[in-house]
C-alpha positions in Angstrom: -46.6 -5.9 6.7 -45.2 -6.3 10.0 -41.8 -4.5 10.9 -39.7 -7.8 10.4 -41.6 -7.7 6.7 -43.9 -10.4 7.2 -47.2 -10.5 5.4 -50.1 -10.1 7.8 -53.6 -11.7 6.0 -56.7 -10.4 6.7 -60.0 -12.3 6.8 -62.6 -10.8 4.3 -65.9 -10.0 5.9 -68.9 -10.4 3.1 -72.3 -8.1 3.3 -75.0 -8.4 1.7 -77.8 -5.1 1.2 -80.1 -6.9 4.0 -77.6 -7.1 6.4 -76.6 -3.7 5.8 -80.3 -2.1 6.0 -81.0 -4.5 9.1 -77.6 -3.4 11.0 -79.3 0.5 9.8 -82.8 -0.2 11.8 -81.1 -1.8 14.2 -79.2 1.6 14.8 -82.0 3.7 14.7 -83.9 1.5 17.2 -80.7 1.8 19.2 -80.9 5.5 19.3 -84.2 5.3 20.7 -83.0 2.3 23.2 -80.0 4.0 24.9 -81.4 7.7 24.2 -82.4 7.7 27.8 -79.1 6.2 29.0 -77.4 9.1 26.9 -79.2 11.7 28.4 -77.9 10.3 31.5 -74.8 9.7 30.9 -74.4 13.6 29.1 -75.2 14.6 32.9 -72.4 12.8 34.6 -70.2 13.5 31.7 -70.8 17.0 32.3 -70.3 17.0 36.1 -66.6 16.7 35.2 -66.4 18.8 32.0 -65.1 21.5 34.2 -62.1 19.4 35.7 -60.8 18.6 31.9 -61.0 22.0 30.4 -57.4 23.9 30.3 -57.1 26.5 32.5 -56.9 29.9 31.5 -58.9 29.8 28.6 -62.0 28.0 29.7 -66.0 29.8 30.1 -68.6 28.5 32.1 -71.5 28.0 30.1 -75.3 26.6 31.0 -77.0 25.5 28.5 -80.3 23.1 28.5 -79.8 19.8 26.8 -82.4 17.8 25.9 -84.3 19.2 28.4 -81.6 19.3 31.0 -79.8 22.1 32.6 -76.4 21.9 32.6 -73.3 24.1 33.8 -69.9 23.4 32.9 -66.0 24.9 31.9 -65.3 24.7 28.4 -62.4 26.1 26.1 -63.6 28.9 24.5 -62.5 27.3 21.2 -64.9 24.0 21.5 -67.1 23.5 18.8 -70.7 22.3 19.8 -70.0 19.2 18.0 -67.3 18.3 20.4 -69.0 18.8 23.3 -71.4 16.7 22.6 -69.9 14.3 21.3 -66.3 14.3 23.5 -67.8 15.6 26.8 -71.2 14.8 26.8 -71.0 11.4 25.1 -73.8 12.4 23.0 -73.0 10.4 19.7 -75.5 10.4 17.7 -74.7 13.5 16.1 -72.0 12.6 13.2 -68.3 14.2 12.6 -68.9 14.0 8.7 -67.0 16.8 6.7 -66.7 18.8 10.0 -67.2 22.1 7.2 -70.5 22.6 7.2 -71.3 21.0 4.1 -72.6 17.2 4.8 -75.0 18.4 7.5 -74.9 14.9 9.5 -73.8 17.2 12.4 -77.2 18.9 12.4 -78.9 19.7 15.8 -81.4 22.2 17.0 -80.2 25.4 19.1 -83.9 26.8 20.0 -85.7 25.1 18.1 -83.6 26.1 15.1 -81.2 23.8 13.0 -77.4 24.8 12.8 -74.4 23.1 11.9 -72.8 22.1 15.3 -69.3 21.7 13.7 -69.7 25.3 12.4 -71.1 26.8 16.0 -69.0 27.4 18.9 -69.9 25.5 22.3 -70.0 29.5 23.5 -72.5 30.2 22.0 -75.4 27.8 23.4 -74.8 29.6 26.8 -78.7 29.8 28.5 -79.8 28.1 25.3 -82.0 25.0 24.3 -79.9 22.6 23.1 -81.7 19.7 21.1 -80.2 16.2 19.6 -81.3 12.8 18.2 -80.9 11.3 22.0 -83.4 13.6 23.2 -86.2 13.0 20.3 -87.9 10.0 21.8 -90.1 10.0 24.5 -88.8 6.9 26.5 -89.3 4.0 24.2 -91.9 5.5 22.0 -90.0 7.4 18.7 -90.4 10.4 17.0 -92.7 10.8 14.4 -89.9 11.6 12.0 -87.8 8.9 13.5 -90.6 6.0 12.6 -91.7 7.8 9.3 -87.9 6.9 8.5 -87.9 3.1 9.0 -91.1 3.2 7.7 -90.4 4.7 4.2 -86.8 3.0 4.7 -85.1 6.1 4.3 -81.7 4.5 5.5 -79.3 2.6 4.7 -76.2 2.9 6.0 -77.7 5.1 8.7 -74.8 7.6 9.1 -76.2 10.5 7.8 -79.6 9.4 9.6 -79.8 11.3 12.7 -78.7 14.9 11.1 -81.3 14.2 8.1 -84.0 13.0 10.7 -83.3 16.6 13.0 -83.5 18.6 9.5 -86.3 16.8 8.8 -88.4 17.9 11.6 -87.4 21.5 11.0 -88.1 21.4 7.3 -91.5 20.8 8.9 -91.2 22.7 11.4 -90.7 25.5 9.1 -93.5 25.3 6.9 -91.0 23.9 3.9 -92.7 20.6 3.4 -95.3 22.0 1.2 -94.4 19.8 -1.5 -91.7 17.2 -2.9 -89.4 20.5 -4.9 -89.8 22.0 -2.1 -88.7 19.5 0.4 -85.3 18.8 -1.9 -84.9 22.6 -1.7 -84.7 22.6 2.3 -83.0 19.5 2.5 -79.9 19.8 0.1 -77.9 20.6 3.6 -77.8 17.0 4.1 -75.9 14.5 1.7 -77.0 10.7 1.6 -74.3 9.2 0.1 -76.0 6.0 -0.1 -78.9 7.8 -2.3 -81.8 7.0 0.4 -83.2 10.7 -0.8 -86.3 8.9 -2.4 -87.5 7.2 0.9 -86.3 10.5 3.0 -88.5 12.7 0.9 -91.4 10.6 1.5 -91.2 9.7 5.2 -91.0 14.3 5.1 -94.0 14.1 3.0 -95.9 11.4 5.2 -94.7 13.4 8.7 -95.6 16.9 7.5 -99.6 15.7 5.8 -100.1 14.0 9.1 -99.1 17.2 10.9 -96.9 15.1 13.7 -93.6 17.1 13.7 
Protein backbone atom coordinates (compact mmCIF):
# COMPACT_ATOMS: atom_id res chain seq x y z
CA UNK A 1 0.00 0.00 0.00
CA UNK A 2 1.23 3.31 -0.81
CA UNK A 3 0.69 6.37 1.73
CA UNK A 4 -2.31 7.83 -0.33
CA UNK A 5 -3.72 3.89 0.10
CA UNK A 6 -3.24 2.72 -3.25
CA UNK A 7 -2.61 -0.88 -3.95
CA UNK A 8 0.86 -1.43 -5.33
CA UNK A 9 0.95 -5.10 -7.42
CA UNK A 10 3.84 -7.06 -7.59
CA UNK A 11 4.92 -9.31 -10.47
CA UNK A 12 5.42 -12.99 -9.29
CA UNK A 13 8.79 -14.43 -10.22
CA UNK A 14 8.44 -18.41 -10.83
CA UNK A 15 11.62 -20.94 -9.96
CA UNK A 16 11.90 -24.08 -10.76
CA UNK A 17 14.71 -26.66 -8.68
CA UNK A 18 17.08 -26.34 -11.83
CA UNK A 19 17.18 -22.91 -11.86
CA UNK A 20 17.77 -22.82 -8.27
CA UNK A 21 20.77 -25.45 -8.23
CA UNK A 22 22.17 -23.74 -11.55
CA UNK A 23 21.94 -20.03 -9.88
CA UNK A 24 23.94 -22.36 -6.70
CA UNK A 25 26.98 -23.51 -9.09
CA UNK A 26 26.91 -20.61 -10.67
CA UNK A 27 27.79 -18.99 -7.12
CA UNK A 28 30.25 -21.28 -6.17
CA UNK A 29 32.09 -20.81 -9.60
CA UNK A 30 31.70 -17.14 -8.73
CA UNK A 31 33.58 -17.53 -5.58
CA UNK A 32 36.27 -18.97 -7.30
CA UNK A 33 36.02 -16.21 -10.27
CA UNK A 34 36.14 -12.99 -8.19
CA UNK A 35 38.17 -14.73 -5.19
CA UNK A 36 41.18 -13.08 -6.63
CA UNK A 37 39.45 -9.71 -7.15
CA UNK A 38 38.35 -10.02 -3.33
CA UNK A 39 41.55 -10.50 -2.10
CA UNK A 40 42.23 -7.38 -3.75
CA UNK A 41 39.81 -5.42 -3.01
CA UNK A 42 40.10 -6.70 1.06
CA UNK A 43 43.61 -4.82 0.64
CA UNK A 44 42.31 -1.47 -0.55
CA UNK A 45 39.40 -1.80 1.72
CA UNK A 46 41.70 -2.09 4.49
CA UNK A 47 44.05 0.83 3.55
CA UNK A 48 41.10 2.99 4.80
CA UNK A 49 39.79 0.80 7.70
CA UNK A 50 41.73 3.04 9.89
CA UNK A 51 40.04 6.45 8.69
CA UNK A 52 36.39 4.87 9.52
CA UNK A 53 37.03 3.48 12.82
CA UNK A 54 35.71 5.96 15.82
CA UNK A 55 38.21 7.43 17.70
CA UNK A 56 38.99 6.69 21.06
CA UNK A 57 38.03 3.27 21.14
CA UNK A 58 39.81 1.82 18.10
CA UNK A 59 43.17 -0.98 18.18
CA UNK A 60 45.48 -1.44 15.57
CA UNK A 61 45.55 -4.89 14.66
CA UNK A 62 47.77 -6.98 11.79
CA UNK A 63 46.58 -9.82 10.99
CA UNK A 64 47.34 -12.08 7.70
CA UNK A 65 44.48 -12.68 5.43
CA UNK A 66 44.45 -14.99 2.91
CA UNK A 67 47.87 -14.80 2.86
CA UNK A 68 48.14 -11.05 3.11
CA UNK A 69 49.43 -8.93 5.73
CA UNK A 70 47.33 -6.38 6.74
CA UNK A 71 47.36 -3.41 9.48
CA UNK A 72 44.45 -1.47 10.31
CA UNK A 73 42.24 0.59 13.27
CA UNK A 74 39.31 -1.25 14.38
CA UNK A 75 36.69 -0.73 17.36
CA UNK A 76 37.63 -2.86 19.85
CA UNK A 77 34.03 -4.20 19.70
CA UNK A 78 34.10 -5.57 15.86
CA UNK A 79 33.35 -8.97 15.48
CA UNK A 80 35.54 -10.83 12.81
CA UNK A 81 32.47 -11.32 10.82
CA UNK A 82 32.16 -7.66 10.31
CA UNK A 83 35.39 -6.98 9.32
CA UNK A 84 35.28 -9.03 6.78
CA UNK A 85 32.49 -8.62 5.58
CA UNK A 86 31.91 -4.53 6.16
CA UNK A 87 35.64 -3.52 5.87
CA UNK A 88 37.23 -5.95 3.92
CA UNK A 89 34.42 -6.67 1.51
CA UNK A 90 35.07 -10.21 1.98
CA UNK A 91 31.46 -11.74 1.47
CA UNK A 92 31.57 -14.88 1.19
CA UNK A 93 31.35 -15.64 4.74
CA UNK A 94 27.44 -15.49 5.65
CA UNK A 95 25.58 -13.35 8.54
CA UNK A 96 23.21 -16.43 9.33
CA UNK A 97 21.99 -16.57 13.05
CA UNK A 98 25.03 -14.25 13.97
CA UNK A 99 24.88 -16.76 17.55
CA UNK A 100 27.02 -19.17 16.82
CA UNK A 101 24.66 -21.70 16.05
CA UNK A 102 24.19 -21.99 12.01
CA UNK A 103 27.88 -22.00 11.47
CA UNK A 104 27.69 -20.32 7.81
CA UNK A 105 30.07 -17.74 9.36
CA UNK A 106 32.73 -20.41 9.65
CA UNK A 107 36.45 -19.37 8.79
CA UNK A 108 39.80 -20.60 9.84
CA UNK A 109 41.95 -18.45 12.49
CA UNK A 110 45.39 -20.74 12.18
CA UNK A 111 44.33 -23.16 10.60
CA UNK A 112 41.52 -23.74 13.03
CA UNK A 113 37.70 -23.25 12.47
CA UNK A 114 35.78 -20.68 14.79
CA UNK A 115 32.69 -18.86 14.56
CA UNK A 116 33.64 -15.37 13.17
CA UNK A 117 30.34 -13.81 14.61
CA UNK A 118 31.25 -15.26 17.98
CA UNK A 119 35.22 -13.97 17.81
CA UNK A 120 36.30 -10.54 18.23
CA UNK A 121 38.24 -8.82 15.23
CA UNK A 122 40.89 -8.28 18.38
CA UNK A 123 41.67 -11.23 18.55
CA UNK A 124 43.17 -12.18 15.03
CA UNK A 125 45.93 -9.64 15.89
CA UNK A 126 49.41 -11.40 14.16
CA UNK A 127 47.16 -14.21 13.22
CA UNK A 128 46.35 -16.27 10.04
CA UNK A 129 43.24 -15.35 8.89
CA UNK A 130 41.62 -17.88 6.27
CA UNK A 131 38.16 -17.52 4.11
CA UNK A 132 36.33 -18.99 1.14
CA UNK A 133 37.97 -16.07 -1.17
CA UNK A 134 41.34 -17.28 -0.36
CA UNK A 135 40.68 -21.25 -1.01
CA UNK A 136 41.28 -21.28 -4.73
CA UNK A 137 44.47 -21.11 -6.27
CA UNK A 138 43.63 -18.55 -9.12
CA UNK A 139 41.11 -20.30 -11.21
CA UNK A 140 41.71 -23.78 -10.20
CA UNK A 141 39.26 -24.73 -6.86
CA UNK A 142 39.66 -26.40 -3.82
CA UNK A 143 39.49 -29.83 -3.52
CA UNK A 144 36.53 -29.43 -1.10
CA UNK A 145 35.13 -26.72 -3.26
CA UNK A 146 34.85 -29.23 -6.55
CA UNK A 147 34.04 -32.34 -4.42
CA UNK A 148 30.88 -30.02 -3.60
CA UNK A 149 29.49 -29.38 -7.14
CA UNK A 150 30.52 -32.67 -7.76
CA UNK A 151 28.44 -34.60 -5.19
CA UNK A 152 25.95 -31.49 -5.58
CA UNK A 153 26.10 -30.73 -2.12
CA UNK A 154 24.21 -27.30 -2.74
CA UNK A 155 21.39 -25.99 -3.31
CA UNK A 156 20.60 -22.75 -2.37
CA UNK A 157 24.27 -22.27 -1.71
CA UNK A 158 24.03 -20.01 1.41
CA UNK A 159 25.29 -22.13 3.84
CA UNK A 160 27.97 -23.30 1.15
CA UNK A 161 31.01 -21.54 1.96
CA UNK A 162 30.94 -22.07 6.03
CA UNK A 163 30.06 -25.96 5.32
CA UNK A 164 32.81 -26.08 2.54
CA UNK A 165 35.63 -24.26 5.34
CA UNK A 166 34.31 -26.97 8.09
CA UNK A 167 34.65 -29.33 5.62
CA UNK A 168 38.26 -29.05 5.13
CA UNK A 169 38.85 -28.96 8.80
CA UNK A 170 36.68 -32.00 9.56
CA UNK A 171 39.49 -33.41 7.36
CA UNK A 172 41.87 -31.64 8.47
CA UNK A 173 41.30 -32.93 11.84
CA UNK A 174 41.33 -36.46 11.23
CA UNK A 175 37.25 -36.55 11.76
CA UNK A 176 36.38 -37.88 8.39
CA UNK A 177 37.05 -41.43 9.35
CA UNK A 178 33.61 -42.43 8.47
CA UNK A 179 30.00 -41.23 7.53
CA UNK A 180 28.79 -41.11 11.81
CA UNK A 181 31.60 -39.60 12.25
CA UNK A 182 31.56 -36.96 9.69
CA UNK A 183 27.69 -35.95 10.94
CA UNK A 184 29.30 -35.77 14.34
CA UNK A 185 31.88 -32.93 13.27
CA UNK A 186 29.66 -31.30 11.07
CA UNK A 187 26.33 -30.66 13.11
CA UNK A 188 27.96 -26.95 13.54
CA UNK A 189 26.60 -26.23 10.22
CA UNK A 190 22.77 -26.31 9.28
CA UNK A 191 21.57 -26.90 5.66
CA UNK A 192 18.33 -25.86 5.62
CA UNK A 193 17.75 -27.00 2.28
CA UNK A 194 18.81 -30.75 3.49
CA UNK A 195 21.89 -31.04 0.92
CA UNK A 196 23.57 -33.09 4.11
CA UNK A 197 23.46 -36.37 1.93
CA UNK A 198 25.57 -34.85 -0.99
CA UNK A 199 27.88 -32.79 1.73
CA UNK A 200 28.76 -35.99 3.57
CA UNK A 201 29.87 -37.55 0.48
CA UNK A 202 31.85 -34.87 -1.33
CA UNK A 203 33.75 -35.10 2.89
CA UNK A 204 33.95 -38.71 2.30
CA UNK A 205 35.31 -38.40 -1.40
CA UNK A 206 37.91 -35.37 -0.28
CA UNK A 207 39.15 -37.02 2.89
CA UNK A 208 39.76 -41.05 0.96
CA UNK A 209 41.58 -39.05 -1.79
CA UNK A 210 43.60 -37.36 0.98
CA UNK A 211 43.34 -33.68 -1.00
CA UNK A 212 42.36 -31.42 1.93
Amino acid sequence: MTDTGQKISTPLIELDRRTVIAAGLGAAATISATGQAARAQAGAAAATAEAAAPAGIAMTIAPRINGQAMRMKIDTRTSLLDLLREQLHLTGAKKGCDHGQCGACTVHVDGRRVASCLTLAAKVDRRFVTTIEGLADGEELHPMQQAFIDHDALQCGYCTPGQIMAAIACVQEGHATSRDSIREYMSGNICRCGAYVGIVAAIEAVAQGGQA
